[in-house]
PyMOL Python script that loads the backbone (N, CA, C, O; Angstrom):
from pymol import cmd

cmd.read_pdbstr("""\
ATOM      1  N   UNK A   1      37.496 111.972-132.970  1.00  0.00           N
ATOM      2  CA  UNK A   1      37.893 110.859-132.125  1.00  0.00           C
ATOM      3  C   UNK A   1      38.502 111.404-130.835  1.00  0.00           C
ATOM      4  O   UNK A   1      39.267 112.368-130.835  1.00  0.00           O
ATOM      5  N   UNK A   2      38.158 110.795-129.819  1.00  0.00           N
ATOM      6  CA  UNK A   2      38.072 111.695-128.343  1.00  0.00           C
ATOM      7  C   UNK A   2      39.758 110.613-128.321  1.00  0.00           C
ATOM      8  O   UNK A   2      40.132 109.832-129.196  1.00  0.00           O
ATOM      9  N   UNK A   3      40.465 110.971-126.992  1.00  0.00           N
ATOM     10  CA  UNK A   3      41.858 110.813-126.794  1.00  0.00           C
ATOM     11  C   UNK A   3      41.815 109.413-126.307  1.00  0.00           C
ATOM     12  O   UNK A   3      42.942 108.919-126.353  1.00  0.00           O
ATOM     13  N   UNK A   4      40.778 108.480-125.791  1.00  0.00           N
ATOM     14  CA  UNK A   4      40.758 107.552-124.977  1.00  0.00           C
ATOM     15  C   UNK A   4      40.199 105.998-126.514  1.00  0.00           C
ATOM     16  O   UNK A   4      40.335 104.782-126.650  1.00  0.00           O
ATOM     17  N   UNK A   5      39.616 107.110-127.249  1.00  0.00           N
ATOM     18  CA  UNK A   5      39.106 105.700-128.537  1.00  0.00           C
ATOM     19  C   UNK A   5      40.450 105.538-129.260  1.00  0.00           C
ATOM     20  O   UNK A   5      40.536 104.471-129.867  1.00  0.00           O
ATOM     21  N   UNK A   6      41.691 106.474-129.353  1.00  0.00           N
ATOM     22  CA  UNK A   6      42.801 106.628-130.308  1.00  0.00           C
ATOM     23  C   UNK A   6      43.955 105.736-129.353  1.00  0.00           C
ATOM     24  O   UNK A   6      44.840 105.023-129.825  1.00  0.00           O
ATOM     25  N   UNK A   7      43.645 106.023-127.633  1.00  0.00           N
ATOM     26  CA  UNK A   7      44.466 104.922-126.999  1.00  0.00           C
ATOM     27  C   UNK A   7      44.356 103.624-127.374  1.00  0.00           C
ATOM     28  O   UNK A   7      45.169 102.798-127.787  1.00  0.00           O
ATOM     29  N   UNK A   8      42.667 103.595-127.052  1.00  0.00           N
ATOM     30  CA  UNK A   8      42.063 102.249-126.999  1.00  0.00           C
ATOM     31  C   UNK A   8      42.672 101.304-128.681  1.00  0.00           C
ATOM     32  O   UNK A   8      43.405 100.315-128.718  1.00  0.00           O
ATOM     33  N   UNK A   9      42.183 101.892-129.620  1.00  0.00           N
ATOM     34  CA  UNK A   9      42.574 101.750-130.636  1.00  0.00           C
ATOM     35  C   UNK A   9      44.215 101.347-130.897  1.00  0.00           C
ATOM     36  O   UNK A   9      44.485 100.222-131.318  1.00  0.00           O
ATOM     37  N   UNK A  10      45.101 102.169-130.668  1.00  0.00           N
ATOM     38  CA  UNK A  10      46.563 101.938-130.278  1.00  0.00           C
ATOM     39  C   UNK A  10      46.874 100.599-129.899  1.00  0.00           C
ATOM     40  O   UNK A  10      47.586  99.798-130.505  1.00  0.00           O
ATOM     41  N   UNK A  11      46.223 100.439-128.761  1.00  0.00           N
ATOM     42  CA  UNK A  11      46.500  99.296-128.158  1.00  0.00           C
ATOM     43  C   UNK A  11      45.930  97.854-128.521  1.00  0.00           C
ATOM     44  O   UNK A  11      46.214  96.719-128.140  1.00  0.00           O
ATOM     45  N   UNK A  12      45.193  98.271-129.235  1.00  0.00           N
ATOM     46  CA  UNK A  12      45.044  97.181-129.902  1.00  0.00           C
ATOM     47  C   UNK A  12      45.548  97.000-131.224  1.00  0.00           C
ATOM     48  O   UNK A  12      45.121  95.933-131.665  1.00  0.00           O
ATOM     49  N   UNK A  13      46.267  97.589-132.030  1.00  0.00           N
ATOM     50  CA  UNK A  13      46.983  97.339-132.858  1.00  0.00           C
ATOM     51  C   UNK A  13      48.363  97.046-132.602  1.00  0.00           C
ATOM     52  O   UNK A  13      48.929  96.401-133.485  1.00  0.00           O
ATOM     53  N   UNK A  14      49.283  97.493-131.219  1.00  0.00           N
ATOM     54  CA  UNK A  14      50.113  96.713-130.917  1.00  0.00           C
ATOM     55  C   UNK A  14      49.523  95.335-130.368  1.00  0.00           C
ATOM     56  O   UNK A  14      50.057  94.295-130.754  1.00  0.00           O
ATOM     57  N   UNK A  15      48.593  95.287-129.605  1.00  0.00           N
ATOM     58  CA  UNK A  15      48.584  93.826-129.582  1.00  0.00           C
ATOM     59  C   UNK A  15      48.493  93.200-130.186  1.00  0.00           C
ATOM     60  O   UNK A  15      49.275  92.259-130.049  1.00  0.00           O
ATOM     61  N   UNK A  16      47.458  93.118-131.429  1.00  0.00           N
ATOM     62  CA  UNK A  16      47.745  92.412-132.963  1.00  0.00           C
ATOM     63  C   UNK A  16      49.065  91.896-133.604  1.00  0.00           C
ATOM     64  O   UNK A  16      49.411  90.802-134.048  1.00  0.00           O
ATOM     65  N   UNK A  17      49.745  93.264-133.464  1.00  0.00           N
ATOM     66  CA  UNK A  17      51.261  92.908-134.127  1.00  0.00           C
ATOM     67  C   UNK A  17      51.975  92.183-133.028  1.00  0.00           C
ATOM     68  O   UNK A  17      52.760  91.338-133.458  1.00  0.00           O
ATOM     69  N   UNK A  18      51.890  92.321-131.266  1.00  0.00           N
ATOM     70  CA  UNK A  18      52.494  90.895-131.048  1.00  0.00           C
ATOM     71  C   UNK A  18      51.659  90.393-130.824  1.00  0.00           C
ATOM     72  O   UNK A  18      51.346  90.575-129.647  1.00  0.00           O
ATOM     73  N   UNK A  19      50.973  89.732-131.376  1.00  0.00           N
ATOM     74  CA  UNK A  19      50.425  88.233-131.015  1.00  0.00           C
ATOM     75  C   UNK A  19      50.872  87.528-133.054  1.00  0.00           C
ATOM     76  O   UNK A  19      51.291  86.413-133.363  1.00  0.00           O
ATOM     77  N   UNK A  20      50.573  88.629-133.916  1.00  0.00           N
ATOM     78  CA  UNK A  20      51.095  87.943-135.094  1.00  0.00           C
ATOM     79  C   UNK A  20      52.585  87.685-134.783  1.00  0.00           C
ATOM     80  O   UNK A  20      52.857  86.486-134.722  1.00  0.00           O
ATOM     81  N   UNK A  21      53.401  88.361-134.616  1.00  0.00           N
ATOM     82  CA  UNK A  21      54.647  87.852-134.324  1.00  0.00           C
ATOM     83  C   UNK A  21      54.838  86.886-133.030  1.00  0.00           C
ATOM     84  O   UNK A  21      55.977  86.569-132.688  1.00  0.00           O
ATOM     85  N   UNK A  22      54.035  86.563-132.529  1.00  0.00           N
ATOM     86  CA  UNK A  22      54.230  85.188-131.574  1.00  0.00           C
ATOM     87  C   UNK A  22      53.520  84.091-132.323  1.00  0.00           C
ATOM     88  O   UNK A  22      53.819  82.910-132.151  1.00  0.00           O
ATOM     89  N   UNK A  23      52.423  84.550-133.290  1.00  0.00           N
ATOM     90  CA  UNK A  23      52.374  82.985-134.509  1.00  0.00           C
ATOM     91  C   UNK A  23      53.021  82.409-135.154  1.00  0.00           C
ATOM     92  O   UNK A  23      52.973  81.252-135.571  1.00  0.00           O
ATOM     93  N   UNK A  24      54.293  83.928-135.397  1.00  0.00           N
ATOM     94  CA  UNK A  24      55.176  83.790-136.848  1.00  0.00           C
ATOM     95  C   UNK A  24      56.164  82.296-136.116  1.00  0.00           C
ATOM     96  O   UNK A  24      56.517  81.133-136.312  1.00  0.00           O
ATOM     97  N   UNK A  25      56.218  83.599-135.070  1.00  0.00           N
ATOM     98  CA  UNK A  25      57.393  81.853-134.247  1.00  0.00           C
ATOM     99  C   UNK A  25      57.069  80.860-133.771  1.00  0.00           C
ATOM    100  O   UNK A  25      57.832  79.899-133.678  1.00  0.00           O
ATOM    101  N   UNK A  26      55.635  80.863-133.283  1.00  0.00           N
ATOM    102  CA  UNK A  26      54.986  79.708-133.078  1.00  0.00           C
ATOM    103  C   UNK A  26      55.458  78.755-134.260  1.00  0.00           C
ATOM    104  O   UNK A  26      56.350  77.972-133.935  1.00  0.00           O
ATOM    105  N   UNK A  27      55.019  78.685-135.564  1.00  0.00           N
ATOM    106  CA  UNK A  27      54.652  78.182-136.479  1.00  0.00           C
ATOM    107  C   UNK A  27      55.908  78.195-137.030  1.00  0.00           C
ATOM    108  O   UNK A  27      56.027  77.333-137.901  1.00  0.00           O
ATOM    109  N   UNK A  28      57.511  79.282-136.717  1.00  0.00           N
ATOM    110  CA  UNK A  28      58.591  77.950-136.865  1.00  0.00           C
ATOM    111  C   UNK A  28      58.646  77.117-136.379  1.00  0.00           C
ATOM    112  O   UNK A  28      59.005  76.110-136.988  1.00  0.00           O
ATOM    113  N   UNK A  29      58.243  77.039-134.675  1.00  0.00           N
ATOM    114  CA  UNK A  29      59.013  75.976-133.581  1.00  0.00           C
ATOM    115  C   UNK A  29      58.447  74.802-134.350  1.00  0.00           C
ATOM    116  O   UNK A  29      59.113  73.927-134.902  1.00  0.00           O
ATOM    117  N   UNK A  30      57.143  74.898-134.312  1.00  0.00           N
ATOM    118  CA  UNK A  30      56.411  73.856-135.094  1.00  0.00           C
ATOM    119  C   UNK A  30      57.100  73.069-136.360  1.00  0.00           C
ATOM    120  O   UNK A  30      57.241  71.860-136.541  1.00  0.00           O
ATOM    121  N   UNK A  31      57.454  74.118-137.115  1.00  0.00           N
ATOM    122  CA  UNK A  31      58.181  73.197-138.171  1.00  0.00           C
ATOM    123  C   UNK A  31      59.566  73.060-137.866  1.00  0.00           C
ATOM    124  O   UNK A  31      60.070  72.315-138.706  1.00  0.00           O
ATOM    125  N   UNK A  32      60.374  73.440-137.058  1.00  0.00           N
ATOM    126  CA  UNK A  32      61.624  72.615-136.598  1.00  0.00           C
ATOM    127  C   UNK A  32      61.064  71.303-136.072  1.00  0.00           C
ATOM    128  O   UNK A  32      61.040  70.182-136.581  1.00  0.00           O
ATOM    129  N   UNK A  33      60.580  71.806-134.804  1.00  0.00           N
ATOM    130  CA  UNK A  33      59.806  70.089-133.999  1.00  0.00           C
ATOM    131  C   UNK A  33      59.561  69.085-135.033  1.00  0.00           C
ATOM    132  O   UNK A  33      59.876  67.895-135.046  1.00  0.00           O
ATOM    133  N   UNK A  34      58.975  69.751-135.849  1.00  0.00           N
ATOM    134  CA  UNK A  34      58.788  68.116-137.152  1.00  0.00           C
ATOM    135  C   UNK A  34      59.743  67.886-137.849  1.00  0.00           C
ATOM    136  O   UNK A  34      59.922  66.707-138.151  1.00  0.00           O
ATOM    137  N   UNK A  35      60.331  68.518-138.160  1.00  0.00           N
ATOM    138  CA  UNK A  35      61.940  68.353-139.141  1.00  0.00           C
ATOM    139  C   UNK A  35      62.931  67.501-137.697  1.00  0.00           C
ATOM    140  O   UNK A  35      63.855  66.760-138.030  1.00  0.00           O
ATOM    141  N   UNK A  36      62.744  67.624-136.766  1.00  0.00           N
ATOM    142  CA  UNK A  36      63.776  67.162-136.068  1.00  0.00           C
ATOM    143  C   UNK A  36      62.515  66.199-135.615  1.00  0.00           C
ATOM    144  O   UNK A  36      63.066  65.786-134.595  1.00  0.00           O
ATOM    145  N   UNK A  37      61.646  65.745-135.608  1.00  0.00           N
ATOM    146  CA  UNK A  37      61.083  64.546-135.514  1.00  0.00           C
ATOM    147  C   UNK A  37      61.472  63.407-136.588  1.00  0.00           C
ATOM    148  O   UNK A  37      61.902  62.297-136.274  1.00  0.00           O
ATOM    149  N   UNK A  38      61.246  63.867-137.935  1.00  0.00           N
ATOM    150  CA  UNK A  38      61.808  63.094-139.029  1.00  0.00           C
ATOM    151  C   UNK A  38      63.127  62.747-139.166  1.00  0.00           C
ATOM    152  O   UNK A  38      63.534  61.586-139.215  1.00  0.00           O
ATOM    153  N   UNK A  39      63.780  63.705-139.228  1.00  0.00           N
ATOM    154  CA  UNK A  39      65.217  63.329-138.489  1.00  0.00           C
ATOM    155  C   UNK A  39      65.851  62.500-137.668  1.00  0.00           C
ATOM    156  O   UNK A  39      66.845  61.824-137.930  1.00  0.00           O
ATOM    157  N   UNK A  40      65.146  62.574-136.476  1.00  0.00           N
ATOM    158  CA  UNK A  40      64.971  61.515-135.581  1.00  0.00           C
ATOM    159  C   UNK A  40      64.915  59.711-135.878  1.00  0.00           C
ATOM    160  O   UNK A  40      65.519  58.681-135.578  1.00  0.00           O
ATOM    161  N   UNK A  41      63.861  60.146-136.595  1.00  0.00           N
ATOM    162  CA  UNK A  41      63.524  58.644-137.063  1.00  0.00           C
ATOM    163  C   UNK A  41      64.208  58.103-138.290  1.00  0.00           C
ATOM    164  O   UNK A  41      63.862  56.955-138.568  1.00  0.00           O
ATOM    165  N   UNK A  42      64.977  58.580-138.984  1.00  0.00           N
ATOM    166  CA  UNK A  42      65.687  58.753-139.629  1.00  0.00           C
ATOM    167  C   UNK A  42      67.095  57.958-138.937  1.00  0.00           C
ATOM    168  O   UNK A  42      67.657  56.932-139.320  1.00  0.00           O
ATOM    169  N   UNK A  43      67.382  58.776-137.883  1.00  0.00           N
ATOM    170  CA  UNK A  43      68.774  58.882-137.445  1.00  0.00           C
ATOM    171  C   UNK A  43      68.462  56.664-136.235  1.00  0.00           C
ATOM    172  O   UNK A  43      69.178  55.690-135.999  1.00  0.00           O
ATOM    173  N   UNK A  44      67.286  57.002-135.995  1.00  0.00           N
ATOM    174  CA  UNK A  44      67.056  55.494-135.685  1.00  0.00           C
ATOM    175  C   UNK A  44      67.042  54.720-136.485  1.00  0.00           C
ATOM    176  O   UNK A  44      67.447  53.669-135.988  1.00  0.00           O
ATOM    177  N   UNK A  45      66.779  54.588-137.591  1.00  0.00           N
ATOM    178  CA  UNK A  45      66.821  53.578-138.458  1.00  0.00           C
ATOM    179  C   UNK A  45      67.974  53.121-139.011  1.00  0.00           C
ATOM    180  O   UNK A  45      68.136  51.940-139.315  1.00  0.00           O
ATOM    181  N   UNK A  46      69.055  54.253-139.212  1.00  0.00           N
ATOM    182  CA  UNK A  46      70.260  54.202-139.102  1.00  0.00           C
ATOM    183  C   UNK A  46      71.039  53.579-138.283  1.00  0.00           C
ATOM    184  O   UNK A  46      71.869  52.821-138.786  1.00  0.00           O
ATOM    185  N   UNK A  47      70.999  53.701-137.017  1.00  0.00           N
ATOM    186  CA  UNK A  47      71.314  53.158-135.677  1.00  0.00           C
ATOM    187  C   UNK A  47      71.050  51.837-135.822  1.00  0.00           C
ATOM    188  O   UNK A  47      71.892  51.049-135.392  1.00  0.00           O
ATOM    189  N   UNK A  48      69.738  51.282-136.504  1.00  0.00           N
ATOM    190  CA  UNK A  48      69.452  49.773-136.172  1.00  0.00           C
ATOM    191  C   UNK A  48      70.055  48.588-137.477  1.00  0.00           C
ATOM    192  O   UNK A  48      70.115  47.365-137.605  1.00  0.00           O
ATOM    193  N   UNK A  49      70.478  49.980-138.395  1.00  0.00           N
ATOM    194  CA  UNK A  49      71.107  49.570-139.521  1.00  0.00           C
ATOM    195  C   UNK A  49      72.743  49.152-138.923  1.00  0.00           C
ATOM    196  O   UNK A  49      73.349  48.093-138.762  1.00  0.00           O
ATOM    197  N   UNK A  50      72.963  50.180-138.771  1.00  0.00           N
ATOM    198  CA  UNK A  50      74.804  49.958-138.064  1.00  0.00           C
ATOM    199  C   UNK A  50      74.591  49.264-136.980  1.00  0.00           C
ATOM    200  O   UNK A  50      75.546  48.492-136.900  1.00  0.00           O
ATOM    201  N   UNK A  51      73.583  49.022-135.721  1.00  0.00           N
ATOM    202  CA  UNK A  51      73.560  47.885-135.007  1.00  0.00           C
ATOM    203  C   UNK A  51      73.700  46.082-136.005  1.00  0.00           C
ATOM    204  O   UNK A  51      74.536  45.193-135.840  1.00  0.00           O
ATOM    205  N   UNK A  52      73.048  46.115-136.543  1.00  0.00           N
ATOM    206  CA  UNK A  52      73.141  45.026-136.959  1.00  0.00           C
ATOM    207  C   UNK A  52      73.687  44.764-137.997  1.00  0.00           C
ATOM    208  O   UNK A  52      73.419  43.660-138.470  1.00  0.00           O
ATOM    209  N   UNK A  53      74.652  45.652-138.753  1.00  0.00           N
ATOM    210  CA  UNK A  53      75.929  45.697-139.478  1.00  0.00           C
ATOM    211  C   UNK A  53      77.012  44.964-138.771  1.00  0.00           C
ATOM    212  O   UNK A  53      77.533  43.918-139.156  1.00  0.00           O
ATOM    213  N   UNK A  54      77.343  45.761-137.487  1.00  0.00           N
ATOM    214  CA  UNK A  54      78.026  45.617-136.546  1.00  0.00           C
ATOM    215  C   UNK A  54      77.907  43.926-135.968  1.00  0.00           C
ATOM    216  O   UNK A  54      78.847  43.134-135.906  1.00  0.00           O
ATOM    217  N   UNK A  55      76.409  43.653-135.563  1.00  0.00           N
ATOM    218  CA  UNK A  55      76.633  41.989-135.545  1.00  0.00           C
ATOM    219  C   UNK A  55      76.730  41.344-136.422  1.00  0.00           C
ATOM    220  O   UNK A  55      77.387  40.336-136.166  1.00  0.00           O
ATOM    221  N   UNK A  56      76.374  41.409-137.447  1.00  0.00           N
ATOM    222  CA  UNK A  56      77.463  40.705-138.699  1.00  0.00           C
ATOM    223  C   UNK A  56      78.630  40.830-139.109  1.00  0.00           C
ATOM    224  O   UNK A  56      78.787  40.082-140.073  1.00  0.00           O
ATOM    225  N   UNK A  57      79.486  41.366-138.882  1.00  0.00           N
ATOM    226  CA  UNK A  57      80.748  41.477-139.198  1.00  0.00           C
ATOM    227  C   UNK A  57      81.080  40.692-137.726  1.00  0.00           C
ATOM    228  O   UNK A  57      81.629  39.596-137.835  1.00  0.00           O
ATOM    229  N   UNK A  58      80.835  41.095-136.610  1.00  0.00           N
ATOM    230  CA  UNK A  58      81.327  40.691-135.636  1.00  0.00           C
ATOM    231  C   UNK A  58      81.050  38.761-135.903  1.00  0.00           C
ATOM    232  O   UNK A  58      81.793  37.779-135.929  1.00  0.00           O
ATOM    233  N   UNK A  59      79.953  38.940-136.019  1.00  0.00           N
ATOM    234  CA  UNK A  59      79.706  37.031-136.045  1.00  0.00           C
ATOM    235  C   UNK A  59      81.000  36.549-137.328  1.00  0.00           C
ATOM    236  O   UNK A  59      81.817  35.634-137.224  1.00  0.00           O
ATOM    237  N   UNK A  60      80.892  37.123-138.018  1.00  0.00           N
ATOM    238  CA  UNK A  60      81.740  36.693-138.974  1.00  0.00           C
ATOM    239  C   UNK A  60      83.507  36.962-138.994  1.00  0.00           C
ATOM    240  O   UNK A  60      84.239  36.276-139.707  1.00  0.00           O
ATOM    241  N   UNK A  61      84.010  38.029-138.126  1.00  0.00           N
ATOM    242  CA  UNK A  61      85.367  37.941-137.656  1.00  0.00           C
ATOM    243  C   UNK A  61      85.340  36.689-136.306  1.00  0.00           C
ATOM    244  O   UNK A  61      86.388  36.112-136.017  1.00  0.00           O
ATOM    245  N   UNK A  62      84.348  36.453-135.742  1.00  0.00           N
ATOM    246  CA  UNK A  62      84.496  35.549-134.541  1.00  0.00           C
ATOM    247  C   UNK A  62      85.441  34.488-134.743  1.00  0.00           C
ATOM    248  O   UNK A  62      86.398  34.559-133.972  1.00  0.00           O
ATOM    249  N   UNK A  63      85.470  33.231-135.794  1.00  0.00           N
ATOM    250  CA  UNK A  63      85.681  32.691-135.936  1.00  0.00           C
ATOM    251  C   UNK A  63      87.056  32.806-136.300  1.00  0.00           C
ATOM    252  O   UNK A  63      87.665  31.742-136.182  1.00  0.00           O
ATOM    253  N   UNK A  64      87.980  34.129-136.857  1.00  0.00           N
ATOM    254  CA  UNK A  64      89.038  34.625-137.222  1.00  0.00           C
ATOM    255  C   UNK A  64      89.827  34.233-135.785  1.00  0.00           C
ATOM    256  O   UNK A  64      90.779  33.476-135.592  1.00  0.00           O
ATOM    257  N   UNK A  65      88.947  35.159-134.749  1.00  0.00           N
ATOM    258  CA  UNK A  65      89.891  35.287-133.432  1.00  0.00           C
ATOM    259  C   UNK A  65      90.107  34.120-132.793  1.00  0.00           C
ATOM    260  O   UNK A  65      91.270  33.737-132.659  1.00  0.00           O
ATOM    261  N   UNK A  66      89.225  33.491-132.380  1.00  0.00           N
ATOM    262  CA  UNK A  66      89.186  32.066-132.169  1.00  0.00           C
ATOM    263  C   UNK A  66      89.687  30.777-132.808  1.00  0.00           C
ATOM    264  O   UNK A  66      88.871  29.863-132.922  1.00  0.00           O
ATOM    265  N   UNK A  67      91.186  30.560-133.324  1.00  0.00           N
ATOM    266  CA  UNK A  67      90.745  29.255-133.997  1.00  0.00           C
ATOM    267  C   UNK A  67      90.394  28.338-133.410  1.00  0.00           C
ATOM    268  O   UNK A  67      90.643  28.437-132.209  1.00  0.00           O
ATOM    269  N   UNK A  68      89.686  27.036-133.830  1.00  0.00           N
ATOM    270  CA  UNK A  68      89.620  26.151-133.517  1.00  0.00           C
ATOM    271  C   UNK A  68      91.275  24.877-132.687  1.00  0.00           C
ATOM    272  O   UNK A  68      92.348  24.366-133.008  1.00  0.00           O
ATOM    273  N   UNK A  69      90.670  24.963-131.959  1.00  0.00           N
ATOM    274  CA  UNK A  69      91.948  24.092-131.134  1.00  0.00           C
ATOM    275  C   UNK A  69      92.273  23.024-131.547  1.00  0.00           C
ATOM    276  O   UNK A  69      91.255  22.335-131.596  1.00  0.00           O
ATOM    277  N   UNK A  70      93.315  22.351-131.956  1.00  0.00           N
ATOM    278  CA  UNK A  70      93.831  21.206-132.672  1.00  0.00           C
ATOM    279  C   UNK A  70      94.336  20.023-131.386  1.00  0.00           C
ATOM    280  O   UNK A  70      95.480  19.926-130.944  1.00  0.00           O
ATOM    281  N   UNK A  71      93.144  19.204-130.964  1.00  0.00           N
ATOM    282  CA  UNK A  71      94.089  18.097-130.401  1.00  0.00           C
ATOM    283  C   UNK A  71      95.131  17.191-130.724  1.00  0.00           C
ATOM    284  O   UNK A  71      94.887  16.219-131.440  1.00  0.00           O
ATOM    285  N   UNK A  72      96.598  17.467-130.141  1.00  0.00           N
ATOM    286  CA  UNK A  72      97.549  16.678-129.873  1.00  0.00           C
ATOM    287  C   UNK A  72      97.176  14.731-129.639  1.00  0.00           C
ATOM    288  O   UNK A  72      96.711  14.197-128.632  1.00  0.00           O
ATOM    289  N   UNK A  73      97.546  14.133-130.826  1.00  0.00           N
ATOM    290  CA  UNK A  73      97.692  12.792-129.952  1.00  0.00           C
ATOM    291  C   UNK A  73      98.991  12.569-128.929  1.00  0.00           C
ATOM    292  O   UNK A  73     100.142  12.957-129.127  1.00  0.00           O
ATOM    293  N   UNK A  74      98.422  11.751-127.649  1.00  0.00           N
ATOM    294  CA  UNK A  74      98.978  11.619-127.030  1.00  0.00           C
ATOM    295  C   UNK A  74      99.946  10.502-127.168  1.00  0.00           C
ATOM    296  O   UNK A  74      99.572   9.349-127.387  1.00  0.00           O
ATOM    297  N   UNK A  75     101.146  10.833-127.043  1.00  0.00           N
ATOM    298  CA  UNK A  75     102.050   9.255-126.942  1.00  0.00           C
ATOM    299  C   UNK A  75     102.706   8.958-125.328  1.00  0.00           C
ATOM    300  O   UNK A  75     103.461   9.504-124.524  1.00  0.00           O
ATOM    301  N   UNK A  76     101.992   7.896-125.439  1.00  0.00           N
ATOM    302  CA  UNK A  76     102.184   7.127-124.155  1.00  0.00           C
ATOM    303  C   UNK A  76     102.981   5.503-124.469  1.00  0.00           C
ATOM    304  O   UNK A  76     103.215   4.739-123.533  1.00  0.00           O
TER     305      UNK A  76
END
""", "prot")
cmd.dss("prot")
cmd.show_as("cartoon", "prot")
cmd.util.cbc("prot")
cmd.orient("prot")
């Protein structure tokens, strides 16, 4: 093997090894991105849960804060 097929060769076995190690991480980002997609939707559904927790209790203290006003008869 002449000095230029053992370069050639070389160099392509580091490039192999990074490009596999730029799949390896490819193919975490990938599965974070979906774990924090699910998550996501997750964490919204939640949100629309405690949104409208929140207006029910509120509709239902309303009436606490507010009483109803008692008219006075007038004496004249």
């Amino acid at each position: 093997m002449s000095g230029a097929e053992l370069l050639l060769s070389l160099a392509g076995v580091v490039t192999m090894m990074l490009l596999s190690i730029i799949a390896y991480f490819l193919k975490l980002l990938i599965q974070d991105t979906r774990q924090l997609r699910d998550e996501l939707a997750k964490l919204k559904e939640l949100f629309y849960r405690l949104e409208a927790e929140q207006a029910l209790i509120k509709e239902v203290m309303q009436p606490a804060r507010n009483p109803p006003a008692y008219k006075t008869a007038r004496r004249t």
